[in-house]
C-alpha positions as CSV (number, residue, x, y, z in Angstrom):
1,X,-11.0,-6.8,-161.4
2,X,-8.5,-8.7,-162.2
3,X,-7.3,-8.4,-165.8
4,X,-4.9,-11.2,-167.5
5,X,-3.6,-10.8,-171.4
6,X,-1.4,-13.0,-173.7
7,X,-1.5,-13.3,-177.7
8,X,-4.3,-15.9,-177.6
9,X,-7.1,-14.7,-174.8
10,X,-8.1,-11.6,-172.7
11,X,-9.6,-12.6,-169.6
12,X,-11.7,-10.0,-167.0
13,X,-12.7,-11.9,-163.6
14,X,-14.8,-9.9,-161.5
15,X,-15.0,-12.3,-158.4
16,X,-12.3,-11.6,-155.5
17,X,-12.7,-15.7,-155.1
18,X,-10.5,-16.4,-157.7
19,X,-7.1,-17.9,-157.4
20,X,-4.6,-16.7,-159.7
21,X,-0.6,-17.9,-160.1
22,X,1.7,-17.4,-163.1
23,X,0.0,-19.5,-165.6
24,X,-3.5,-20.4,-164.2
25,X,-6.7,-19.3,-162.4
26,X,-9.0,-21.0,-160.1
27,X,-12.7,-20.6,-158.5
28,X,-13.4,-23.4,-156.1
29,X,-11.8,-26.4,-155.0
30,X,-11.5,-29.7,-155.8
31,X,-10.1,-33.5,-154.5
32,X,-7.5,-35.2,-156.9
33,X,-7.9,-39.1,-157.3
34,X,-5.8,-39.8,-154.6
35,X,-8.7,-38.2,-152.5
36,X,-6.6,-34.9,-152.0
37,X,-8.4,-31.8,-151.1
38,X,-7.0,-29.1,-153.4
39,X,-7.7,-25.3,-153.5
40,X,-6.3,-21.9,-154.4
41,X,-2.4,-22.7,-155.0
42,X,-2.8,-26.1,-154.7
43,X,-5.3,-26.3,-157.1
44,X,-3.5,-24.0,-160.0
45,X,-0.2,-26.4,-159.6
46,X,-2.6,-29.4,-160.2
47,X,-4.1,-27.7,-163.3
48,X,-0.4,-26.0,-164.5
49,X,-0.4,-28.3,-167.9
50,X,1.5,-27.8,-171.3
51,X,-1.3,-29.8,-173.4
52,X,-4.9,-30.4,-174.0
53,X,-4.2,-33.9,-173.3
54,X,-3.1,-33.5,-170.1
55,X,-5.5,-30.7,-168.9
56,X,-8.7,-33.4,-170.0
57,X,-6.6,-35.9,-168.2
58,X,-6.6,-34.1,-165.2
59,X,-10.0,-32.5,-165.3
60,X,-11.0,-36.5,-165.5
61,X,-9.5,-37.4,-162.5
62,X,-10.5,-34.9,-160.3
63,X,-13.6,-34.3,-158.3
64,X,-15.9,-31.4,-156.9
65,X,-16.8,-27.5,-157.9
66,X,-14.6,-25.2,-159.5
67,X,-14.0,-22.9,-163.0
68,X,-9.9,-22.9,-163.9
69,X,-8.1,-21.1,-166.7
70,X,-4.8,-21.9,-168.3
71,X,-3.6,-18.7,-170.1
72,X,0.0,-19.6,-170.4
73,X,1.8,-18.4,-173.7
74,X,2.5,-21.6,-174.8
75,X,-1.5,-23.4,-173.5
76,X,-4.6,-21.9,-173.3
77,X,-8.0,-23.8,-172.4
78,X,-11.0,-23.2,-169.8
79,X,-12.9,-25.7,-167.9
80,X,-16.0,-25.5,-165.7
81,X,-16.9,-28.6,-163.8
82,X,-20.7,-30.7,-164.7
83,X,-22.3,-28.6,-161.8
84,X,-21.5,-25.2,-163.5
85,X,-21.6,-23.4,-160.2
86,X,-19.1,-21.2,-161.2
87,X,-20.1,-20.2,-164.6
88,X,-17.3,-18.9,-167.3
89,X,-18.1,-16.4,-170.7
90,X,-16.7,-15.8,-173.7
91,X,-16.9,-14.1,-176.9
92,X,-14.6,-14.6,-179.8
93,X,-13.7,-10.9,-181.3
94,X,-10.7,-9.5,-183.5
95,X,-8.6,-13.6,-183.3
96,X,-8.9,-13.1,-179.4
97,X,-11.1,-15.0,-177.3
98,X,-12.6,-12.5,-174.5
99,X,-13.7,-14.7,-171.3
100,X,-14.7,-13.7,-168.4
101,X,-17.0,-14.5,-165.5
102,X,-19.4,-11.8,-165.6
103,X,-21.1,-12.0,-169.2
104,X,-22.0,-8.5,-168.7
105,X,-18.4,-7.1,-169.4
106,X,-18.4,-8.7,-172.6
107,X,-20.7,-7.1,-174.2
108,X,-20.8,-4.8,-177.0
109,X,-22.4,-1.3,-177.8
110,X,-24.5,-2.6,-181.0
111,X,-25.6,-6.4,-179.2
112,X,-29.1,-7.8,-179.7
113,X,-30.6,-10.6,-178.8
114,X,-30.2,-14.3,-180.3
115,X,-33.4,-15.0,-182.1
116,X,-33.1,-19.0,-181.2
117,X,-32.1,-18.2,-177.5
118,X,-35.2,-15.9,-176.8
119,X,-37.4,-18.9,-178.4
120,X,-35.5,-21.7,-176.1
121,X,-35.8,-19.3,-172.8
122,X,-39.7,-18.7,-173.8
123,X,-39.7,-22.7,-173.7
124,X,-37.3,-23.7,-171.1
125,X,-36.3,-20.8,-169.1
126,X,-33.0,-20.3,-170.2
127,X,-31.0,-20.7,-173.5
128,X,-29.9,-24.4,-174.3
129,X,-26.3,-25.4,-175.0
130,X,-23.7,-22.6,-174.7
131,X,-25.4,-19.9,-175.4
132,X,-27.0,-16.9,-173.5
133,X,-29.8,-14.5,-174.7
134,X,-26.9,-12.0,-176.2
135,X,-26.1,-13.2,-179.6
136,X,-22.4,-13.8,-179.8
137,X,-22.0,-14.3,-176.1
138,X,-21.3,-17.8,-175.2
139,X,-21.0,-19.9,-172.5
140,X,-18.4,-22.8,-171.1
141,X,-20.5,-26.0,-171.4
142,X,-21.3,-27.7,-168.0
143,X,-18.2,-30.5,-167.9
144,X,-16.7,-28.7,-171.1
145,X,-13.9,-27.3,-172.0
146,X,-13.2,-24.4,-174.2
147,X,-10.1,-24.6,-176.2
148,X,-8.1,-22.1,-177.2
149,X,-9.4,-21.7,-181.3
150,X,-13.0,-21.0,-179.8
151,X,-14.0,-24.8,-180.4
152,X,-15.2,-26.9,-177.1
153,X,-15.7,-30.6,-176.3
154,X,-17.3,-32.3,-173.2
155,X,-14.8,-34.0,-170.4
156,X,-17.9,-35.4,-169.1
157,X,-20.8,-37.2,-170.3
158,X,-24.1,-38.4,-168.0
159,X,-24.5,-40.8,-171.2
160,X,-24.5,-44.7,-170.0
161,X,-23.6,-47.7,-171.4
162,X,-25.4,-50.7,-171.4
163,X,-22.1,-52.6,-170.7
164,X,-21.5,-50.0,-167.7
165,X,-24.8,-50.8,-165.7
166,X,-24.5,-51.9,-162.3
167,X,-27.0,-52.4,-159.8
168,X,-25.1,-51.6,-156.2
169,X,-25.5,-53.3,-153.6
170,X,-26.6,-51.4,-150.0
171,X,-23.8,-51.4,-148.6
172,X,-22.0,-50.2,-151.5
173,X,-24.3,-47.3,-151.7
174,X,-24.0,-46.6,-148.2
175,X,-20.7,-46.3,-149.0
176,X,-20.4,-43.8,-151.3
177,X,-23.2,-41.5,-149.3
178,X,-20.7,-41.6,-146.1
179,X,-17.3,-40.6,-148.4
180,X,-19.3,-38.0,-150.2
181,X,-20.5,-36.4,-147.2
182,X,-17.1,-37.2,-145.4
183,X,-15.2,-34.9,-148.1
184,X,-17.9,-32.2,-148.0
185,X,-17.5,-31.9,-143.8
186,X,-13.9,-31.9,-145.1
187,X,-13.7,-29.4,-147.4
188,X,-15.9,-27.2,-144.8
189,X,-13.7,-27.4,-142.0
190,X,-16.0,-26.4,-139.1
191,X,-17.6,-23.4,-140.7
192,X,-21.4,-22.6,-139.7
193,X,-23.7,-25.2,-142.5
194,X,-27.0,-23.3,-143.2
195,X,-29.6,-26.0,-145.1
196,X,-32.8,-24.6,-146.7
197,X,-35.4,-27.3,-145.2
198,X,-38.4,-28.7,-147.4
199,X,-40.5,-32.3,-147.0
200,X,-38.5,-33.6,-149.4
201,X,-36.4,-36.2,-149.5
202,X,-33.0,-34.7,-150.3
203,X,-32.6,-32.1,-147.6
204,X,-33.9,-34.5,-145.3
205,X,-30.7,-36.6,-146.3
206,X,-28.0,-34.0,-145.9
207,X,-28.9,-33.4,-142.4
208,X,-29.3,-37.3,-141.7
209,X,-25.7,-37.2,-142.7
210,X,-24.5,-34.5,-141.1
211,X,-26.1,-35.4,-137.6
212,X,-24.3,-38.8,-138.2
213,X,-21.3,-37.4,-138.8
214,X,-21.7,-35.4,-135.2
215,X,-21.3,-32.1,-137.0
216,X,-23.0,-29.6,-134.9
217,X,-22.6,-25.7,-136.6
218,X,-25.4,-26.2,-138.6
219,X,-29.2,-24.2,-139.0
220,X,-31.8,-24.7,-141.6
221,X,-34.8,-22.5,-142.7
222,X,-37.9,-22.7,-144.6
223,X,-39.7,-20.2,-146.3
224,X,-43.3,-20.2,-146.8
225,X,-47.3,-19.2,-145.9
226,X,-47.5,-20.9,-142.3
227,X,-48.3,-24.1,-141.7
228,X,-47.7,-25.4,-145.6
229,X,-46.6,-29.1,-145.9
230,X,-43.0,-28.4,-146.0
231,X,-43.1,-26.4,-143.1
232,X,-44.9,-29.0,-141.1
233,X,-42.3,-32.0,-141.9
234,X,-39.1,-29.6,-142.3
235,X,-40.6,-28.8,-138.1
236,X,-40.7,-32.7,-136.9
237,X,-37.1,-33.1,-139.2
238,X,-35.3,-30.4,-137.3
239,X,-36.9,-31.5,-134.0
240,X,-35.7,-35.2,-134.0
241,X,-32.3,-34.5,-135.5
242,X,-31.2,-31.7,-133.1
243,X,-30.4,-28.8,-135.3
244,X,-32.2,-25.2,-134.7
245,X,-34.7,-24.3,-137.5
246,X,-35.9,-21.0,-138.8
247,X,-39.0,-20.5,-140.4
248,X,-39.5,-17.8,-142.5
249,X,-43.1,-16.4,-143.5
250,X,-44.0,-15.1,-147.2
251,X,-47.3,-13.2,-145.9
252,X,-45.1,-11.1,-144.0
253,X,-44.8,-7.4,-145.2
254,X,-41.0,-7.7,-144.2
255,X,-40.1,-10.1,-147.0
256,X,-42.1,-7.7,-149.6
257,X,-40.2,-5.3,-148.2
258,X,-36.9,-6.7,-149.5
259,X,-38.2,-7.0,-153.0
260,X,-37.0,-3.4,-154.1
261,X,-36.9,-3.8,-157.7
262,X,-35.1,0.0,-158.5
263,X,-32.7,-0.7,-155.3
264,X,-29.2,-0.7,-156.2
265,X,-28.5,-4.4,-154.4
266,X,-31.9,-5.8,-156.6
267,X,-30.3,-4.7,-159.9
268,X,-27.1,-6.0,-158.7
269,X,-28.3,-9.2,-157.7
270,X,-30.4,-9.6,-160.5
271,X,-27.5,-9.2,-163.1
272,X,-25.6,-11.9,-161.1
273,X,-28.8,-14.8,-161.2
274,X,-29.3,-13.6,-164.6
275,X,-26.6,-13.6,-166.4
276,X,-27.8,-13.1,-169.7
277,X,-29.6,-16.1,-169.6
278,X,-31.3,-17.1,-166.3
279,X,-34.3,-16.3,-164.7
280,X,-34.9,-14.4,-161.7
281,X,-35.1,-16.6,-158.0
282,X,-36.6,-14.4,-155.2
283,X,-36.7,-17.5,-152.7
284,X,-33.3,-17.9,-151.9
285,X,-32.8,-14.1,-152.2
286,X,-35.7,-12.9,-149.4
287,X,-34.3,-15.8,-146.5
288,X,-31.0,-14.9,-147.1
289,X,-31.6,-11.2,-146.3
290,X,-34.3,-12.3,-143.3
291,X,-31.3,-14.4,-141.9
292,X,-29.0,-11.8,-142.4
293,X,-30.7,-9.2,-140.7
294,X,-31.1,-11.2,-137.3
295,X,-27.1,-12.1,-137.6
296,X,-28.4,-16.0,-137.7
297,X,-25.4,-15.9,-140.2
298,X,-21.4,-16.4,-139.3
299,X,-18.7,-15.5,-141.2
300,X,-17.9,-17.7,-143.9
301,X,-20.7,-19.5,-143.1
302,X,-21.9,-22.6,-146.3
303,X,-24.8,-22.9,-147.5
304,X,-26.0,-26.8,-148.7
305,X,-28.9,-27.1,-151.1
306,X,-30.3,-30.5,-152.0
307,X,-29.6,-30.2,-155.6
308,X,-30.6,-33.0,-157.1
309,X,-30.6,-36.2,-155.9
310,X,-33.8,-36.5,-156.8
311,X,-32.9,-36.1,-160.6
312,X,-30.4,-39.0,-160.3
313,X,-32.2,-41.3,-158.3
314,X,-34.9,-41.3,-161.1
315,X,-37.5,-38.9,-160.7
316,X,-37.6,-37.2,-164.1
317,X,-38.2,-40.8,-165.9
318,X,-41.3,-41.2,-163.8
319,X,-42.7,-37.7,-164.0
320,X,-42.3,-37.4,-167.9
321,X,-43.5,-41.2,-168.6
322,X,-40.4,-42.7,-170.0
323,X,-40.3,-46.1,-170.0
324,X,-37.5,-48.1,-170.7
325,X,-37.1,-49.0,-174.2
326,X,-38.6,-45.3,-175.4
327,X,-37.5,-44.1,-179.0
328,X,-36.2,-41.0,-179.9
329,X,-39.3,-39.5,-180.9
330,X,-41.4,-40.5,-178.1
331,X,-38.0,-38.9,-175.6
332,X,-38.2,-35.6,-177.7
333,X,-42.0,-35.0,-177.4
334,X,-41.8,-36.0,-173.8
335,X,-39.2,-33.2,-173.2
336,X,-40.7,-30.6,-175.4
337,X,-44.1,-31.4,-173.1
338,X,-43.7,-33.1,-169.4
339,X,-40.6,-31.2,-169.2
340,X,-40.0,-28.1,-170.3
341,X,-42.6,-25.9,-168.1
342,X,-43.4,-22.7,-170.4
343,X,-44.5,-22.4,-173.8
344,X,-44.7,-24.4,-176.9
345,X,-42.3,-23.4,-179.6
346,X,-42.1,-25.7,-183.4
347,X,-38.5,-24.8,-184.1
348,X,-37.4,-25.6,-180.4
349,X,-39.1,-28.3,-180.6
350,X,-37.6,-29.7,-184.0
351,X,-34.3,-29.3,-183.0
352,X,-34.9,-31.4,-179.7
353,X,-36.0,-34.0,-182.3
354,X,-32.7,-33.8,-183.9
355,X,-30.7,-34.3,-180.8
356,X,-32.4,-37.1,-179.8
357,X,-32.7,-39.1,-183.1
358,X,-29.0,-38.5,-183.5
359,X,-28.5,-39.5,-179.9
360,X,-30.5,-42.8,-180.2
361,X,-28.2,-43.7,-183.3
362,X,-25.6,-45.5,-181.0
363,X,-27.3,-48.6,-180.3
364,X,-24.9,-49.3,-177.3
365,X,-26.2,-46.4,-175.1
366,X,-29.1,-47.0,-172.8
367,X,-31.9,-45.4,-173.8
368,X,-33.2,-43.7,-170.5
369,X,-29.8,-42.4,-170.3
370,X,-30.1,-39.9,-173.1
371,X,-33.3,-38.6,-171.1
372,X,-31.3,-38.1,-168.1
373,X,-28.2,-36.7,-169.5
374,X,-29.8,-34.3,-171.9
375,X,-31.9,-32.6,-168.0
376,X,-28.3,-33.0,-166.6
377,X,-26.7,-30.9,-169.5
378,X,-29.4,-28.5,-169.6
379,X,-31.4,-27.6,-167.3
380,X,-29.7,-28.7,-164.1
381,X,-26.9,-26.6,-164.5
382,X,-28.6,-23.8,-166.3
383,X,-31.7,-23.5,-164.0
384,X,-31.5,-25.4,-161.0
385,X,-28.0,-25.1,-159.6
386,X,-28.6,-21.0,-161.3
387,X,-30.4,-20.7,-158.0
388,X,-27.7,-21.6,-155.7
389,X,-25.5,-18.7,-157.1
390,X,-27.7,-16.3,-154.5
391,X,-25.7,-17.3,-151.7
392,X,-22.1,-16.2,-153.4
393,X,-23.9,-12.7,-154.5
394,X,-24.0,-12.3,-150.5
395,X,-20.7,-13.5,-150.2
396,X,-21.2,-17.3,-148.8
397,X,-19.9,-20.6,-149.9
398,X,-21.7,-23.7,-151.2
399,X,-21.4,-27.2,-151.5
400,X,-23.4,-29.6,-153.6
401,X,-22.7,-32.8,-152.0
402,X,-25.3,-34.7,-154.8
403,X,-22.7,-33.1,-157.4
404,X,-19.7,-34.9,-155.9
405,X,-18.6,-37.4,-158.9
406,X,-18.9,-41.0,-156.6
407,X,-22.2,-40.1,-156.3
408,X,-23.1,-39.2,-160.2
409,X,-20.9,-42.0,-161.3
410,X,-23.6,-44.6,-158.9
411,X,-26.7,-43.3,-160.2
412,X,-25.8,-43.0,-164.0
413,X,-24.9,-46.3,-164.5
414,X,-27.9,-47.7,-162.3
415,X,-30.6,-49.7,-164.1
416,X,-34.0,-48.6,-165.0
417,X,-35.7,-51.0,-162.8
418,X,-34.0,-49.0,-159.9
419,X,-34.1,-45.8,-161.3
420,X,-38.5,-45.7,-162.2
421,X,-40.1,-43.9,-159.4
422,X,-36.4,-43.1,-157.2
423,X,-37.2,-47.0,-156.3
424,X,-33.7,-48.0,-155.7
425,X,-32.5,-44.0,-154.0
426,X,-35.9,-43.9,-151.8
427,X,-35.6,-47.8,-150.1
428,X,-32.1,-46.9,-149.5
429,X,-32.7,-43.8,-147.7
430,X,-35.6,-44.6,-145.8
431,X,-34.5,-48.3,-144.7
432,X,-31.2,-47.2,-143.5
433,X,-31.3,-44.1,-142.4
434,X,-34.5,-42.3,-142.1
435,X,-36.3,-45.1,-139.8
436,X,-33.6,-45.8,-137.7
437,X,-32.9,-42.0,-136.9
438,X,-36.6,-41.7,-136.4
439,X,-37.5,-39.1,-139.4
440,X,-39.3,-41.1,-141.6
441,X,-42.4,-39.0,-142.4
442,X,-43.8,-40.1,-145.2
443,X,-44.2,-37.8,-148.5
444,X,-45.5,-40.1,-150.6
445,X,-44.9,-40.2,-154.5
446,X,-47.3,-39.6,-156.8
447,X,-48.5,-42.6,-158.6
448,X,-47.6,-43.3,-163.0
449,X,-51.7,-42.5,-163.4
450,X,-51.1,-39.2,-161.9
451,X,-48.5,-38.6,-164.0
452,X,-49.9,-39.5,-167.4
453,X,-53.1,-37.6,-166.5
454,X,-50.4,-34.7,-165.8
455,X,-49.1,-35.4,-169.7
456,X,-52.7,-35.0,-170.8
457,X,-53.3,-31.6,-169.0
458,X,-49.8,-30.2,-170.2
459,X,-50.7,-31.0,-173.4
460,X,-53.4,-29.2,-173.6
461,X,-52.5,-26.0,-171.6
462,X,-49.9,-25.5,-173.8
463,X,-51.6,-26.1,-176.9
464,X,-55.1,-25.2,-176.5
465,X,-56.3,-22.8,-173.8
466,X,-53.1,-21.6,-171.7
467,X,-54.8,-19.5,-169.8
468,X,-57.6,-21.3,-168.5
469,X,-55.7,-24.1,-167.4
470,X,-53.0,-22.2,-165.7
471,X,-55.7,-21.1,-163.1
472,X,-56.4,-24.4,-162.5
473,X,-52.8,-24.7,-160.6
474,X,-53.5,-21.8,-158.8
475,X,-52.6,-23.3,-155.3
476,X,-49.5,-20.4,-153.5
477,X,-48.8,-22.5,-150.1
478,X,-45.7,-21.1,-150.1
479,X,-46.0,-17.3,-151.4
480,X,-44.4,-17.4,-154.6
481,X,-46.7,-15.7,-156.7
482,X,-47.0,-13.1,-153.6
483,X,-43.3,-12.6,-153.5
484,X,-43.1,-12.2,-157.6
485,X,-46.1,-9.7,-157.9
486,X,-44.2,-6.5,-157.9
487,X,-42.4,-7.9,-161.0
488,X,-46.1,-8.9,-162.1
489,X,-47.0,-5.4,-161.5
490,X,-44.5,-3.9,-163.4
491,X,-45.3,-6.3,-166.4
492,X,-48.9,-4.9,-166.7
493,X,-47.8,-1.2,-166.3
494,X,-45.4,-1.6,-169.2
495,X,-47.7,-3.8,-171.1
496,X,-45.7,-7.0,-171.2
497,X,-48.8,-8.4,-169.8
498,X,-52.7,-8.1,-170.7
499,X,-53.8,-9.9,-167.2
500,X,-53.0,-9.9,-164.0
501,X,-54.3,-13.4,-163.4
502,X,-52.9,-16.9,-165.2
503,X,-49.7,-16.9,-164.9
504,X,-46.9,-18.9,-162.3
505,X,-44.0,-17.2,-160.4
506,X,-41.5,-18.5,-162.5
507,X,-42.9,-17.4,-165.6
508,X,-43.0,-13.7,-163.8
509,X,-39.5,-14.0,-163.0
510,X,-39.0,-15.4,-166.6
511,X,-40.5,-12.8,-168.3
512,X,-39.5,-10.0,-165.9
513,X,-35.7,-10.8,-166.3
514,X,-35.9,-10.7,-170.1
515,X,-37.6,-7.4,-170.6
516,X,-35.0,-6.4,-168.1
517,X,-32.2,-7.2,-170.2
518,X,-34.3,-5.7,-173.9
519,X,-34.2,-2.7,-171.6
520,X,-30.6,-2.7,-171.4
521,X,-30.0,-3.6,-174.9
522,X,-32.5,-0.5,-175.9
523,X,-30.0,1.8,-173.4
């Protein structure tokens, strides 16, 4: 551990990926705006400021995924970039400011849990904003910065301006997909690529990119009951593009076997996803160790999710039936309902009123954009890119090459017209590089009917009668609810649970994870 003190902050960081020189520490790497690549030293001499107004400056200007730390006697400030990757903690306690990366190291003998946290994670899976589940223990906002009194701002807002919209041109988008994915091959530097596979879109794209880009040290996997849908296309992807795939079967009593809840490396991973505020992901966690144990793996190797292009190009607008000129009201319920996936809760869902009414009060932002950037904030960050973090507990890199800023900066300031239905992202795609490298197999998107007759059902499951309409989505084609039922298990035999039957995978993990961490609290 590596332990750093001055008059203003104590800092603990756990990870042996950090980067630390005289006056600043570094996770990750990152490319200045003169399209620099910059890491460890390099990256602590860029971030060795004096002033706040410098440090935002330079946290502007820059581009990719990393945590840094000024502790300097003279400036202190942290900053994690918008994909939060490398998450940073903090407690405030006796005029010092505790941070670390590990939330667990900050806590306390007599901590409880936040009351409005517990309520947000029953709702949304995790706690919204900077907190965590532990009262007290905080969180460096996604694109924030925490300053050295305790306060923080944002560096970086998903917020766009009707004067900022720009429809791009093809070519133009083109463009930006080649230099994004020309930095990432960059920043890799030949080291083994390992894609987790689906019939989706975004994964689809990455190895498109890759295979145009003639880099070769690259597998994928998927992970599923055989012959599901994302199996079947991730097979004919893999096929026409050249690169080896692995497919990795839930129904086999190998994978349960990994799923040791009491082992040593389960709790261990399990505080890592968690955090004191995530979820448990068993997905990621059951391939890794399948790859691992037939040495498909090199050393170093980098693992490249397709988190979320899918968000950007539009999808969330269509799926929670936001139309273009939506108010505030209409945004909030639409969120508290289509969006979040767990229960209903009146005070969560109050003070998601009061963000958006206060949000919609600046006439001069567009109004789908406070949708998008209130998912990007939240759970994007918190939830999705959570579940990349599996791949550093096993010591492996990863790169988020839809998280690279030119890529952001196209889709936030797109129109709606492009933006409904990922019309603009999905032409694009297909058109000009999925046809003419012969993997266009069709997954086709749902329809706006399906959708609203989605709203009506998610209305009243959570509502009405939960239970009986959970078991109308009771469809496991790719073993998740096989994979979470020890967790189930154990929620029945400690009475967390009344039923074995009506409840989804995530909600297992959900609920397993935070009577794991009452459990410590009771300790």
């Amino acid at each position: 551990m590596n332990e750093i003190t001055n008059n203003n902050w104590e800092i603990q960081l756990t990870s042996s990926n950090w980067y630390t020189s005289q006056h600043v520490s570094v996770y990750g790497y990152a490319y200045d705006n003169g399209n620099r690549l910059l890491a460890n030293a390099a990256l602590c001499d860029y971030f060795d400021v004096n002033d706040i107004a410098t440090f935002r400056s330079r946290l502007q200007d820059c581009n990719g995924l990393f945590s840094v730390i000024c502790h300097s006697e003279h400036f202190c400030a942290a900053a994690v970039d918008p994909s939060r990757i490398y998450p940073l903690y903090y407690r405030q306690q006796n005029n010092k400011i505790h941070i670390s990366d590990d939330p667990h190291t900050l806590l306390q003998p007599n901590d409880s849990l936040d009351v409005n946290s517990v309520q947000e994670y029953h709702v949304a899976g995790y706690p919204l904003g900077p907190k965590t589940l532990i009262q007290d223990i905080l969180q460096v906002l996604p694109g924030g910065i925490l300053l050295k009194n305790g306060s923080q701002e944002q560096y970086y807002s998903y917020l766009a301006k009707y004067s900022e919209l720009s429809h791009p041109a093809n070519k133009k988008a083109l463009n930006v997909l080649h230099s994004v994915f020309s930095r990432l091959v960059q920043s890799i530097n030949g080291k083994q690529i390992v894609v987790p596979l689906s019939a989706g879109n975004d994964s689809r794209l990455i190895l498109c990119m890759l295979r145009h880009l003639q880099y070769e040290n690259v597998i994928c996997y998927t992970v599923g009951r055989p012959k599901n849908k994302e199996e079947i296309i991730a097979v004919k992807v893999a096929e026409k593009l050249g690169y080896p795939l692995y497919i990795i079967d839930t129904t086999k009593k190998e994978l349960m076997d990994y799923i040791q809840l009491n082992s040593g490396e389960f709790q261990k991973y399990y505080r890592h996803i968690g955090a004191l505020g995530n979820f448990m992901w068993l997905f990621e966690y059951v391939a890794i160790k399948w790859l691992k144990s037939r040495n498909l793996l090199q050393d170093g190797s980098v693992f490249i999710p397709g988190h979320s292009a899918d968000f950007n190009a539009g999808s969330q607008l269509l799926k929670a039936c936001i139309r273009k000129n939506d108010k505030a009201l209409h945004q909030a319920h639409a969120m508290m309902f289509d969006h979040f996936e767990y229960a209903y809760n009146r005070n969560v869902h109050n003070a998601t009123k009061k963000h958006f009414i206060a949000e919609h009060r600046n006439s001069t932002i567009a109004t789908w954009s406070i949708f998008q950037s209130f998912i990007f904030n939240h759970k994007l960050p918190y939830n999705i890119n959570n579940s990349a973090r599996v791949y550093q507990f096993f010591g492996y890199d990863v790169r988020l090459p839809y998280w690279d800023k030119a890529f952001l900066e196209m889709f936030r300031v797109m129109p709606f017209e492009d933006l409904y239905g990922c019309l603009f992202y999905t032409k694009l795609i297909r058109e000009n590089l999925f046809k003419k490298m012969g993997v266009d197999f069709p997954n086709p998107y749902p329809s706006k009917w399906y959708f609203y007759k989605m709203k009506l059902r998610k209305r009243i499951k959570k509502v009405l009668l939960p239970f009986i309409h959970r078991n109308t989505y009771k469809m496991d084609s790719l073993g998740e609810l096989l994979l979470s039922k020890p967790m189930l298990d154990e929620l029945i035999a400690k009475k967390q649970y009344r039923l074995k039957v009506g409840h989804f995978a995530n909600e297992i993990m959900k609920d397993w994870y935070l009577m794991k961490v009452k459990e410590m609290l009771n300790q």
